[in-house]
RODO-2510 file (C-alpha; in nm, 4 decimals, decimal comma):
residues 471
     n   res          X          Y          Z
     1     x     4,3230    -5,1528    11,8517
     2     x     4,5086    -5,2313    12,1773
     3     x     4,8164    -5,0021    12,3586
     4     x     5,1228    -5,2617    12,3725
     5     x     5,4380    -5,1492    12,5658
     6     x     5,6114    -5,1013    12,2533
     7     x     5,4048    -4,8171    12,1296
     8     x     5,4375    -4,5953    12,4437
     9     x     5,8106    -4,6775    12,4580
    10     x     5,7776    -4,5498    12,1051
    11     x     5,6259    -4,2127    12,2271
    12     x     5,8450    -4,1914    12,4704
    13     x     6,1234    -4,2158    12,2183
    14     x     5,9617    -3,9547    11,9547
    15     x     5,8967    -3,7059    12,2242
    16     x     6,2499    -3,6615    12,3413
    17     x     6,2865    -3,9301    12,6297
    18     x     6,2045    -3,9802    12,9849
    19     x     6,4285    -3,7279    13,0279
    20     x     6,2370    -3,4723    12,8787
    21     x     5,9472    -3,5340    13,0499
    22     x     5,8814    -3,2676    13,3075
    23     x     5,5170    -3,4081    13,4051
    24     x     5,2645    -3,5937    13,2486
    25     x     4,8381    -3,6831    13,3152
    26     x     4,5648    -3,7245    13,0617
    27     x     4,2000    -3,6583    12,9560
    28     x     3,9774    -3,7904    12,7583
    29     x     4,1433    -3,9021    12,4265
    30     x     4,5192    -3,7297    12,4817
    31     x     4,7997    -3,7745    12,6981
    32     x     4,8932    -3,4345    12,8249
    33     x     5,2507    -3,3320    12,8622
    34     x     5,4695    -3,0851    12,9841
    35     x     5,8198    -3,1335    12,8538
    36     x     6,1789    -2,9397    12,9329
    37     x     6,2375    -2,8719    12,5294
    38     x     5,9668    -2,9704    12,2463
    39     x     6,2139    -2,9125    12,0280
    40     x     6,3550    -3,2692    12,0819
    41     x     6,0067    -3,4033    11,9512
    42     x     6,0052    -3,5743    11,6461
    43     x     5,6734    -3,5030    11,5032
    44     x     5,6430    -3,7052    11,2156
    45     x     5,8102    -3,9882    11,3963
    46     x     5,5507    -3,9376    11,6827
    47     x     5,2434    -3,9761    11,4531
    48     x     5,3955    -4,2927    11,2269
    49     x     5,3292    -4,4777    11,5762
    50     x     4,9682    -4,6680    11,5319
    51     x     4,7933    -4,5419    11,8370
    52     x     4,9080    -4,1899    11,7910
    53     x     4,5943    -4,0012    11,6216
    54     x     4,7977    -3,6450    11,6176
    55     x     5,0010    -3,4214    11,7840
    56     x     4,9431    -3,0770    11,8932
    57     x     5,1372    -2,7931    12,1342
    58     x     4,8287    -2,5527    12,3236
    59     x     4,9307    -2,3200    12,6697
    60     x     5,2686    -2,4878    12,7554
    61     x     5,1419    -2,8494    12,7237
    62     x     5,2140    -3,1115    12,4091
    63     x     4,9583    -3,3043    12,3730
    64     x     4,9212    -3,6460    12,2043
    65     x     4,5898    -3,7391    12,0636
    66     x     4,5282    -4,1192    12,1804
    67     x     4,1547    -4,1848    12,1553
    68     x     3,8887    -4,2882    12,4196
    69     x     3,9635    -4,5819    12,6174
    70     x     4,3502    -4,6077    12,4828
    71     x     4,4722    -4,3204    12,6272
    72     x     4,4309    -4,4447    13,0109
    73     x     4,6583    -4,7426    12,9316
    74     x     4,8781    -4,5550    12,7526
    75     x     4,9306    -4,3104    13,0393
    76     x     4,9907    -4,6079    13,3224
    77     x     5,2770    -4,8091    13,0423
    78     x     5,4355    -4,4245    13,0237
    79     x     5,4161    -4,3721    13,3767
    80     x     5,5901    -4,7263    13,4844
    81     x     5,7740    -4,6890    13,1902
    82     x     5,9406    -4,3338    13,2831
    83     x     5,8925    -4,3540    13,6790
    84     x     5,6981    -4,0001    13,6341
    85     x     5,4855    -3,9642    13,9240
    86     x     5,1101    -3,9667    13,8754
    87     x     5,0155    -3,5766    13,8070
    88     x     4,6812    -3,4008    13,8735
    89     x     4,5536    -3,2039    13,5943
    90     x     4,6006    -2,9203    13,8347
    91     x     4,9958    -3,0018    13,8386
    92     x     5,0703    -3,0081    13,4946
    93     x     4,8475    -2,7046    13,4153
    94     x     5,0533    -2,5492    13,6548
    95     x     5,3850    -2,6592    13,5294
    96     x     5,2983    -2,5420    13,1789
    97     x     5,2471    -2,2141    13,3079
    98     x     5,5567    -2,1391    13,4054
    99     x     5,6809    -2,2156    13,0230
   100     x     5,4312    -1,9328    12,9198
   101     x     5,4659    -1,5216    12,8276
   102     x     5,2766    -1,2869    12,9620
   103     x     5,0316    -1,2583    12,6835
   104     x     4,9830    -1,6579    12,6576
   105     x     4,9239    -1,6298    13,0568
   106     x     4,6431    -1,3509    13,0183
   107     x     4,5104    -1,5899    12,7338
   108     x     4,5302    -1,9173    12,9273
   109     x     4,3798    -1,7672    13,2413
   110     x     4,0948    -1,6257    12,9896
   111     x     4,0223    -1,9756    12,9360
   112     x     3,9976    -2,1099    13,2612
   113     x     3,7771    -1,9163    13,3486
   114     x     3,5250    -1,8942    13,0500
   115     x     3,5356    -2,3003    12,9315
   116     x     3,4084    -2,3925    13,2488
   117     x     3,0942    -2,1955    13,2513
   118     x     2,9912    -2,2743    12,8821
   119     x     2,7633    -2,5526    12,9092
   120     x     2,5625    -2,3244    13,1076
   121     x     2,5734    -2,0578    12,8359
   122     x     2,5408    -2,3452    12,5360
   123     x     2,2538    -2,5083    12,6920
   124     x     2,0674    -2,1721    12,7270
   125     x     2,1701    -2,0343    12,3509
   126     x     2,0033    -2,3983    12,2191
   127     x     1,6930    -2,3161    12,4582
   128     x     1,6759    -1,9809    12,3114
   129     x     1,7276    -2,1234    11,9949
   130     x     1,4081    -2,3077    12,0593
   131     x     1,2188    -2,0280    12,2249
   132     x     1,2573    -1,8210    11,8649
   133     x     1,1372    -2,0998    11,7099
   134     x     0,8037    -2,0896    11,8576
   135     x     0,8051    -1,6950    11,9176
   136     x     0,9177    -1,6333    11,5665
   137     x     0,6771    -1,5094    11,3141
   138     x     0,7319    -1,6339    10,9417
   139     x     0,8574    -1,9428    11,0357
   140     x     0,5788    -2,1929    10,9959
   141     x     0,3015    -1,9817    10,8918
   142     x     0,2969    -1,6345    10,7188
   143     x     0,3000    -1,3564    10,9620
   144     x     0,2213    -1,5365    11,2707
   145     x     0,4514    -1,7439    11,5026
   146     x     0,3662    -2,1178    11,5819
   147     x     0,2326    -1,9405    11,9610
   148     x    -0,0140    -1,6861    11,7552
   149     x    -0,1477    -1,9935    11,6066
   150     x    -0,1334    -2,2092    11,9211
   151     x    -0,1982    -1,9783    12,1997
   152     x    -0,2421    -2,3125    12,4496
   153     x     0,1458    -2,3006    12,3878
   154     x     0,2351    -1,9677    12,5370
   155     x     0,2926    -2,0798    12,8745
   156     x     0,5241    -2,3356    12,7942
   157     x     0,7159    -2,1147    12,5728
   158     x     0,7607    -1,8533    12,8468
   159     x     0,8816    -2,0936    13,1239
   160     x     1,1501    -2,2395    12,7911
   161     x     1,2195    -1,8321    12,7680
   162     x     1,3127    -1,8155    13,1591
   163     x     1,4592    -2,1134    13,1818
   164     x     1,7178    -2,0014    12,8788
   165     x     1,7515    -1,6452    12,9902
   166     x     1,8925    -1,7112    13,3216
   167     x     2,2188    -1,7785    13,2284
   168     x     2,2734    -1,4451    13,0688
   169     x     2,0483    -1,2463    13,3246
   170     x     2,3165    -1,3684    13,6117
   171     x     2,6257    -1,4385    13,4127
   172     x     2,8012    -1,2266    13,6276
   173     x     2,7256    -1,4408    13,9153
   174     x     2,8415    -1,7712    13,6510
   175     x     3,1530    -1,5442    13,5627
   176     x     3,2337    -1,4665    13,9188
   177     x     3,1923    -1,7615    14,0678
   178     x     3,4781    -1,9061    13,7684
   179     x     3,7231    -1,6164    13,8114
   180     x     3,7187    -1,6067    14,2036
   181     x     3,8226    -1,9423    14,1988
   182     x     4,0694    -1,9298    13,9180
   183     x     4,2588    -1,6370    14,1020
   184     x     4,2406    -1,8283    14,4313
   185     x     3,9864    -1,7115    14,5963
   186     x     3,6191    -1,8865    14,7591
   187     x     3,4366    -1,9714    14,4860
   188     x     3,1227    -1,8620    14,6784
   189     x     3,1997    -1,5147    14,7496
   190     x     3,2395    -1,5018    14,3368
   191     x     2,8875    -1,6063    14,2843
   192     x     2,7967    -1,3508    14,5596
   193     x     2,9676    -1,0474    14,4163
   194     x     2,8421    -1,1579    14,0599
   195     x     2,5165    -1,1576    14,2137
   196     x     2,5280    -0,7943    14,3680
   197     x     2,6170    -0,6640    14,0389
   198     x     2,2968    -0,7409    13,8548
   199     x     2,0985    -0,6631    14,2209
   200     x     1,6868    -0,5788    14,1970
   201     x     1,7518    -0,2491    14,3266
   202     x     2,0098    -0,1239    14,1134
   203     x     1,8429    -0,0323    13,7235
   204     x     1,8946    -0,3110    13,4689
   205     x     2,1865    -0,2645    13,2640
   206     x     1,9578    -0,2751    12,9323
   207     x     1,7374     0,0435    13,0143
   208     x     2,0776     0,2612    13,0873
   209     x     2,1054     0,3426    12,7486
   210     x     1,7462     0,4696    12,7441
   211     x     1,6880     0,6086    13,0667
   212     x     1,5847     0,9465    13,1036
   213     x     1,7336     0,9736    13,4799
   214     x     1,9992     0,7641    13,6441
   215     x     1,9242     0,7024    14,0011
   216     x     2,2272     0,7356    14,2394
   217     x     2,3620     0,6833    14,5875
   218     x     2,4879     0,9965    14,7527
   219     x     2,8156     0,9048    14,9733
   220     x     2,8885     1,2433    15,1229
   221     x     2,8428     1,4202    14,8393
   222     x     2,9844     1,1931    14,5937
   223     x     2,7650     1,0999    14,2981
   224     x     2,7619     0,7018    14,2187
   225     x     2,5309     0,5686    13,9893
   226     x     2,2436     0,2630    14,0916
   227     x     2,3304     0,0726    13,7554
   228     x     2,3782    -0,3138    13,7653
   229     x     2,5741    -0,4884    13,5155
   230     x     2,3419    -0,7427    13,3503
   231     x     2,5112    -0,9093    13,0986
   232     x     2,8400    -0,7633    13,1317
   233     x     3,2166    -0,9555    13,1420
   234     x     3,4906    -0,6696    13,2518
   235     x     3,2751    -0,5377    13,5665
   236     x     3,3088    -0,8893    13,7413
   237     x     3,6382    -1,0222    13,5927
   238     x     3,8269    -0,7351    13,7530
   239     x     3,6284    -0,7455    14,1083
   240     x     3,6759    -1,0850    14,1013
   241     x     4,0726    -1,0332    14,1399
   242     x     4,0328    -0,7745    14,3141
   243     x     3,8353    -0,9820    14,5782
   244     x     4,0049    -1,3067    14,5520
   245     x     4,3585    -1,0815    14,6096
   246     x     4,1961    -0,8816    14,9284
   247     x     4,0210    -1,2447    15,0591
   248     x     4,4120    -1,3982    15,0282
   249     x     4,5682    -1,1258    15,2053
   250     x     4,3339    -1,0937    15,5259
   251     x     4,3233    -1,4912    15,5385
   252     x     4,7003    -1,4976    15,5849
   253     x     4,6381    -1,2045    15,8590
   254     x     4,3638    -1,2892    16,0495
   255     x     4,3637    -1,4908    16,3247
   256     x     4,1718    -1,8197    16,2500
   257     x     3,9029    -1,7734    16,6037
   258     x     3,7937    -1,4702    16,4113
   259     x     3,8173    -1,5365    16,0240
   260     x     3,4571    -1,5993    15,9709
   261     x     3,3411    -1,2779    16,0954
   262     x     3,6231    -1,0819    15,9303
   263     x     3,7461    -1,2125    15,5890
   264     x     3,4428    -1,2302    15,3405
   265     x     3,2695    -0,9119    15,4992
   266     x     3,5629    -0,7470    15,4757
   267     x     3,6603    -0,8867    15,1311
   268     x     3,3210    -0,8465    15,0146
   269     x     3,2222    -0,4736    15,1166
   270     x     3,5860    -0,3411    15,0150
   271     x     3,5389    -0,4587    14,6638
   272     x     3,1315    -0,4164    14,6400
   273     x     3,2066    -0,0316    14,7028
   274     x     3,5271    -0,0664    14,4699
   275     x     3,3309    -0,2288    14,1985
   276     x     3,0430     0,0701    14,2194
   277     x     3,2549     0,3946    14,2351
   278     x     3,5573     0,2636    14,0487
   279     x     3,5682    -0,0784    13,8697
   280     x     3,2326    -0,0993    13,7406
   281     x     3,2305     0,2581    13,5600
   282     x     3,5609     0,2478    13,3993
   283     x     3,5062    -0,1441    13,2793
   284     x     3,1345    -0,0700    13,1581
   285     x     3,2763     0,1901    12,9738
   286     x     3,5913    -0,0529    12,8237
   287     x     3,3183    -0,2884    12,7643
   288     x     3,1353    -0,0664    12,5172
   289     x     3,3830     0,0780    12,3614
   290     x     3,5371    -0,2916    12,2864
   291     x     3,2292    -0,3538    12,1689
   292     x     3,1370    -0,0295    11,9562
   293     x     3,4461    -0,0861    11,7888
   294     x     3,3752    -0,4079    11,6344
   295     x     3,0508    -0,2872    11,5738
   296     x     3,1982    -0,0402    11,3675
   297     x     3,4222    -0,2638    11,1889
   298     x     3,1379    -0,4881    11,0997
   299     x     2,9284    -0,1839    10,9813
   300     x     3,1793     0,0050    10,7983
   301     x     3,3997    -0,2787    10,6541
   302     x     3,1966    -0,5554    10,7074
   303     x     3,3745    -0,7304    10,4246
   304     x     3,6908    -0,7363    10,5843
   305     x     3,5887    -0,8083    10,9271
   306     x     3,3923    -1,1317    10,7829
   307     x     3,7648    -1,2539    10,5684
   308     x     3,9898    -1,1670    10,8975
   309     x     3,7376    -1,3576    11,1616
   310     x     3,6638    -1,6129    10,9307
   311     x     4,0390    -1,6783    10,7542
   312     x     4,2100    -1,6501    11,0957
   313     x     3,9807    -1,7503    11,3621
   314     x     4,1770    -2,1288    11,3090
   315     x     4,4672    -1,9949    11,3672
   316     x     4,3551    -1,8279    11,6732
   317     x     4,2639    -2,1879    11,7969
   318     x     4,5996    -2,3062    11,7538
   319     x     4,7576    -2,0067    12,0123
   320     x     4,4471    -2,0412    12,1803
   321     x     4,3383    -1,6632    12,1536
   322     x     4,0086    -1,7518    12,0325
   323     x     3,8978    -1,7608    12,3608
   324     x     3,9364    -1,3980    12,4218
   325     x     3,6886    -1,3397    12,1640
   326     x     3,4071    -1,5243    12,4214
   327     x     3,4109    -1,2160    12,6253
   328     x     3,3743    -1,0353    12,2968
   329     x     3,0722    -1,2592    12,1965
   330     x     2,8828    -1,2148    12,5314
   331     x     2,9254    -0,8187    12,4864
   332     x     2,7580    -0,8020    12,1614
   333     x     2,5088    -1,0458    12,3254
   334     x     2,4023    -0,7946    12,5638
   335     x     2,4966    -0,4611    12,3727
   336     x     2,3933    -0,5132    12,0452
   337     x     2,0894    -0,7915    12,1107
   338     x     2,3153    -1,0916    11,9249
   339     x     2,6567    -1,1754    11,7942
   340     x     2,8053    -1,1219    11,4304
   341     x     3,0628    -1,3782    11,5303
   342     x     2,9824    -1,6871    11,6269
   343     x     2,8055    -1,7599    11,3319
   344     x     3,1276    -1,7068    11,1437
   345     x     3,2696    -1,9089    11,4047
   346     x     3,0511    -2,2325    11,3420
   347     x     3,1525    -2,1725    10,8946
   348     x     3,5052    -2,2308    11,0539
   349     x     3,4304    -2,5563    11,2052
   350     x     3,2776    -2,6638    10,9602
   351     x     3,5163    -2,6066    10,6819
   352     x     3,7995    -2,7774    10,8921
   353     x     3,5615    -3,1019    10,8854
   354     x     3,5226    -3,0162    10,4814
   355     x     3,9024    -3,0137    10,4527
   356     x     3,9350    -3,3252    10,6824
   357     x     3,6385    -3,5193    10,5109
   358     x     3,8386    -3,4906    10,1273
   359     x     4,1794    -3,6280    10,3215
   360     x     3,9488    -3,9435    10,3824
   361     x     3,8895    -3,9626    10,0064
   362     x     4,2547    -3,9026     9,8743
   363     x     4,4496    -4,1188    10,1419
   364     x     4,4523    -4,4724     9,9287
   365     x     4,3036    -4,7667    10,0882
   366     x     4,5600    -4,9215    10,2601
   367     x     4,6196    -4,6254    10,4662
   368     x     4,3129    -4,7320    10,7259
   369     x     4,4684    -4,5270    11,0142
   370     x     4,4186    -4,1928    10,8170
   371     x     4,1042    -4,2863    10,6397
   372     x     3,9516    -4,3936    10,9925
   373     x     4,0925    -4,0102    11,1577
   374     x     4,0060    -3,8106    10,9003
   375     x     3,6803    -3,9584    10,8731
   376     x     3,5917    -3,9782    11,2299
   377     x     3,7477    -3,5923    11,3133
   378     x     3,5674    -3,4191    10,9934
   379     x     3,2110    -3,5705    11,1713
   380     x     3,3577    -3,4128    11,5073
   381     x     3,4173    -3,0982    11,3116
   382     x     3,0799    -3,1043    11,2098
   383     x     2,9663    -3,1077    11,5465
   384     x     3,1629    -2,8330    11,6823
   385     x     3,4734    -2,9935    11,8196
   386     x     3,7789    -2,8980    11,5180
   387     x     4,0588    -2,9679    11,7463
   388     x     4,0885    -3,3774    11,5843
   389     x     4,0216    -3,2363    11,2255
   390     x     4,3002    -2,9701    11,2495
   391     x     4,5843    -3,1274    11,4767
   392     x     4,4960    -3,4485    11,3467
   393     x     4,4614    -3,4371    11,0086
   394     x     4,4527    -3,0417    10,8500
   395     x     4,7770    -2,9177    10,9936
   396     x     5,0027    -3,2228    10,9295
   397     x     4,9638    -3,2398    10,5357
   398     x     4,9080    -2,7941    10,5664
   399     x     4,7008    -2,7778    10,2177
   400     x     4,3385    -2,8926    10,3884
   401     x     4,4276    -2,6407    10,6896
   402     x     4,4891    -2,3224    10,4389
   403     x     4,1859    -2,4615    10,2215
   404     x     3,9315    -2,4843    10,5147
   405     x     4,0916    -2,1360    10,6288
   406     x     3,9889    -1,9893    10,2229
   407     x     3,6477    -2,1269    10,2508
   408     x     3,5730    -2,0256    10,6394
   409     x     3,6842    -1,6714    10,4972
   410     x     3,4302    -1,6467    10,2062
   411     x     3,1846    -1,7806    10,4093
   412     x     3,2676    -1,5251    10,6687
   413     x     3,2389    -1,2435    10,4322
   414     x     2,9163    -1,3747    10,3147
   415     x     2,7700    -1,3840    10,6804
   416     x     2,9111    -0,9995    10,7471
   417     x     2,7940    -0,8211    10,4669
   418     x     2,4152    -0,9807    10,5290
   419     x     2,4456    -0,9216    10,9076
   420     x     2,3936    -1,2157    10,9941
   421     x     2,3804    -1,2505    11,3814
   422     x     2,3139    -1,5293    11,6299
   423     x     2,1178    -1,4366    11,9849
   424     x     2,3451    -1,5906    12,1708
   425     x     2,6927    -1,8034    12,1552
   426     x     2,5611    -2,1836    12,1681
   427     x     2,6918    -2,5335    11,9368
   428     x     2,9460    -2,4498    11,6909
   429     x     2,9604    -2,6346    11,3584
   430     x     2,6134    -2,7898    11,1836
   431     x     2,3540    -2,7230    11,5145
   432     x     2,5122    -2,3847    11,4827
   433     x     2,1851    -2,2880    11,3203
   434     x     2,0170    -2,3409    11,5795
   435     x     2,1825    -2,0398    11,7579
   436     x     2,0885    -1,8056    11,4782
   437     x     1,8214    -1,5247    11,4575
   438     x     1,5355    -1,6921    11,1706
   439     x     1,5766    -1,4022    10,9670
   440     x     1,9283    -1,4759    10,9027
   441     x     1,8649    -1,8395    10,8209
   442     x     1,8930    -1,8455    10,4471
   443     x     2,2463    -1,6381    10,4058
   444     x     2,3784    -1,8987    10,6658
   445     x     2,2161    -2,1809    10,5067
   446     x     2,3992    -2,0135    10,2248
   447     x     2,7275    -1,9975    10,4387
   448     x     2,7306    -2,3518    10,5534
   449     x     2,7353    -2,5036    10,1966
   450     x     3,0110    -2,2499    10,0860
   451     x     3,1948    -2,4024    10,4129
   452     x     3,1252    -2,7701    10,2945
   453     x     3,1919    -2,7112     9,9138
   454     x     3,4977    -2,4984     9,9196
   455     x     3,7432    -2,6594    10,1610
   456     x     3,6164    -2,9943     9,9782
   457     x     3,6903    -2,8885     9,6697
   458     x     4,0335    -2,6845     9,7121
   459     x     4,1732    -3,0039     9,9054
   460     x     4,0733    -3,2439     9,6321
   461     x     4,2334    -3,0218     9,3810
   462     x     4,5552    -2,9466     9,6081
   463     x     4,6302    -3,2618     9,6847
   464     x     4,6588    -3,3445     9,2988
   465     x     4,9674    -3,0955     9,2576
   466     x     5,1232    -3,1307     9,6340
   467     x     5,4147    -3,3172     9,7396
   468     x     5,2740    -3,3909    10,0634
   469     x     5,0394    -3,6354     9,9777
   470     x     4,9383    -3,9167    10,1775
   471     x     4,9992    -4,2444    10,1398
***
């Protein structure tokens, strides 16, 4: 498939016209728009057009899905086409701010700071996911691990352990050195404050809840305690603005012969002692209430906290508050030694590829475009990557989208009321198993197939007695 002129002037059309183009730039696969009123969009108009894949509104932007290698033609024929100047990604992130609430601004800058520290924390949850392999017992033989029976495989295993822990031992360094730069301060100083927090000399975050005395500094006569914060998110989001806001205001200030020698010291020991007497306390103690709270949930009701993650966690895609639940995920992590939802996470992916997989089957033959989508965006589902299955495909005929939320929800509720936890946050979808304890294997082996089967099913069925049926 090529991008001719007459497609783009097509999208340009659908979308409201050059007009209503405020700014424009691209990724990957989509061409990534901020208009004056998407209202004006004809949607179903918009995805008739051949190249168009889907459609989708996330954080102020509209977004067209295009497809690798199509979408950077399409975005020069739009921008000769309109006269839009060339935009940086920057720019229209930006300009889709301003077209935001509060709430969808605390979510959005959320996610700018945690998706670009991920593949750090995904690469270590698959390492760890291989570390248990080896280290678990039961797994391979009865009673031993596949190290008991190999000891010449120990060392290896505990430089894979190292290697995957580090990530988590100095996420607030990771965390800091994301937020600092997302609130417009040096990206360094972030990884340095991040780094103080989970210092040698301060006790380890994991033996506060069992330690028999906490050591503390005495500041003339006030008591501060010598905890780090291994493992935590609050401590170092809130020091991080803190630091980036106090690094802004002396760089405006101080004069430029001096700067070196006064901004990041003073920046730095400001919020160090602010994070220790003040910020650190109060957040730790946020933290693990956040935390013992969903604990609870899942304890007490674990039934109902398995349908609501599971039924609605695709909606919270779609407003993009599912990435406030990352900060959630990395608390249980270090609080409660693994996460009850991200394995509920990776049954919702993979029902939205279910749901997308039967559209494949009930679009007739002639309809290649959606037969090629569906098919290609249920394996990307599969994967870990819903956004194609859902804005593509789920959400534009609405049955597959409630049927893959029905089966993510029963296979949430199965995943709760067995406990099942992964050690860490890592590959959603399929290789989600990978990121699970062993012992949980078999209830989300369990989960997976009620994920595959039920959205399937429910589509197939649906589609029989719906209006909106493909053609």
């Amino acid at each position: 498939m090529s991008v001719s002129k007459e497609s783009v002037r097509e999208i340009i059309e659908a979308i409201g016209g050059k007009e209503n183009i405020q700014t424009a730039t691209h990724c990957v696969t989509r061409l990534r728009l901020v208009l004056k009123d998407e209202k004006k969009v004809d949607k179903e108009r918009l995805e008739e057009i051949d190249i168009v894949k889907g459609s989708f509104s996330s954080n102020g932007q509209f977004q067209v899905v295009i497809g690798q290698g199509l979408v950077n033609k399409a975005y020069q024929i739009l921008a000769e086409e309109t006269g839009i100047e060339q935009a940086s990604k920057q720019d229209v992130k930006d300009a889709a701010t301003q077209n935001l609430n509060p709430l969808q601004r605390a979510i959005k800058t959320l996610a700018d700071i945690f998706i670009p520290i991920l593949p750090a924390i995904v690469t270590a949850g698959l390492l760890m996911g291989l570390n248990n392999i080896l280290t678990g017992p039961d797994i391979f033989y009865d009673g031993k691990s596949v190290i008991d029976v190999h000891p010449q495989w120990a060392d290896l295993t505990s430089i894979i352990n190292l290697i995957a822990n580090t990530a988590f031992v100095f996420l607030p360094g990771l965390i800091g050195w994301s937020a600092v730069k997302r609130f417009g301060g040096s990206p360094l100083l972030g990884i340095v404050l991040g780094l103080i927090l989970v210092h040698p000399d301060l006790m380890n975050a994991w033996d506060y809840g069992k330690a028999d005395e906490i050591p503390t500094w005495n500041l003339f006569g006030l008591e501060i305690d010598k905890i780090g914060y291994q493992g935590q998110v609050l401590p170092i989001l809130f020091a991080s603005l803190l630091l980036a806001k106090i690094e802004q205001f002396l760089d405006k200030r101080v004069h430029d012969s001096i700067k070196l020698l006064v901004v990041a010291p003073v920046a730095l020991l400001i919020t160090g002692f602010a994070a220790f007497i003040l910020i650190g306390p109060v957040t730790f103690f946020i933290g693990n209430m956040l935390t013992d709270g969903v604990i609870w949930v899942f304890d007490h009701v674990s039934w109902l906290g398995g349908l609501l993650y599971g039924g609605l966690y695709a909606v919270m895609v779609i407003t993009g508050m599912h990435h406030t639940f990352l900060a959630v995920d990395l608390q249980l992590v270090s609080n409660a030694g693994g996460t009850f939802l991200w394995p509920i996470l990776a049954l919702s992916n993979i029902a939205q590829g279910s749901a997308a997989l039967a559209m494949m089957f009930i679009a007739k033959k002639e309809n290649e475009k959606l037969r090629g989508l569906a098919g290609t965006s249920a394996l990307s589902a599969y994967l870990g990557i819903t956004e194609p299955a859902m804005f593509g495909v789920n959400l534009r005929y609405k049955y597959p989208f409630i049927s893959a939320l029905i089966g993510s929800a029963i296979g949430g509720v199965l995943l709760a009321m067995t406990k099942t936890k992964a050690f860490s946050i890592g590959v959603g979808g399929l290789p989600g198993i990978l990121s699970i304890k062993a012992e949980y294997w078999v209830p989300f082996a369990i989960g997976m197939l009620i994920a595959v089967v039920v959205p399937f099913v429910l589509t197939m069925i649906w589609s029989r007695f719906s209006k909106n049926k493909p053609v």
